[in-house]
N, C-alpha and C positions, 0 to 999 in steps of 0.2 A: 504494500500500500504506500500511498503516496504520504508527506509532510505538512501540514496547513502551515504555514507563513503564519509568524506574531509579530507585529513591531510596538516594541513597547518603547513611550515616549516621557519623558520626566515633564510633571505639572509643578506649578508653584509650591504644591503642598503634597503630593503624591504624585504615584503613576498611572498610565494608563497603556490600555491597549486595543488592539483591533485587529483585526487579519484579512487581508486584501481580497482574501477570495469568500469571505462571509459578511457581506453587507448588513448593518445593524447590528450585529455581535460585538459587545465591548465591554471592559471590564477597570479597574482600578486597585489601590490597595497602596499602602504604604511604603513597600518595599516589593525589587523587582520581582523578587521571588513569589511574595504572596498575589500580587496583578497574576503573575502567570496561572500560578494555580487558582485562584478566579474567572480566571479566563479560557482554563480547560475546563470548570465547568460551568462557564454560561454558554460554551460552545456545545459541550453534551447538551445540557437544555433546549439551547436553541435548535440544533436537529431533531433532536424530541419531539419538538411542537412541528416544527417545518413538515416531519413527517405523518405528526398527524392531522396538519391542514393538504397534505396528498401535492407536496412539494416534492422538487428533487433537491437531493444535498449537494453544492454545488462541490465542484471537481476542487482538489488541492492543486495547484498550480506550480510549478517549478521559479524560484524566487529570481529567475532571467526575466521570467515573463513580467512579474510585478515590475522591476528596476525597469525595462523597457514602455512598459506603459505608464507609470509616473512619468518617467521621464518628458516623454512626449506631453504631458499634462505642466511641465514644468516645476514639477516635484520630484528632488533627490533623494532614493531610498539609502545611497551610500551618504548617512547624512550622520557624523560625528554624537548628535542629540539623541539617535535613536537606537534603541538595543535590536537584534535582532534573534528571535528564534525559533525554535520550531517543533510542533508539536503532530506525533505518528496520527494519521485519519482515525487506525486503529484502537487507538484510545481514548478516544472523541466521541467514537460511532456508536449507537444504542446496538444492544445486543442483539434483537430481534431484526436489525439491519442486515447485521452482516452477515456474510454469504460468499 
């Protein structure tokens, strides 16, 4: 299975996060470490529900693809501010999903 892309970004007061290929999926937290683990699971959540509004789960994307399409947007993913990481579909995915 593929990797979901996290780019986690420092706020005034905390962090946050998002992942390029799950539009609306976001999280926060103190410290890098607890954003991310909030952020795998509002990703399990958010497939949860996606799937049972009879959605598809969007594809993980290889992180060329994200850096070439910011780009083009005028947004640098090779951006000092931002951490980068990456989280297995496989750990993400509800149970009854996979297959």
């Amino acid at each position: 299975m593929k990797n979901y892309l996290v780019i986690v970004e420092k706020a005034p007061n905390n962090f946050g996060a998002f992942s390029p290929d799950v539009l609306g999926c976001v999280s926060s937290g103190v410290s890098v470490e607890e954003t991310l683990a909030e952020f795998r699971e509002a990703l399990r959540a958010h497939f949860e529900m996606m799937i049972e509004s009879g959605e598809d789960i969007p594809e993980a994307r290889a992180a060329e693809y994200h850096v070439a399409t910011y780009r083009n947007e005028g947004i640098e993913l090779y951006n000092p501010e931002f951490i980068w990481a990456f989280i297995p579909a496989e750990d993400v995915m509800p149970e009854f999903h996979l297959a």
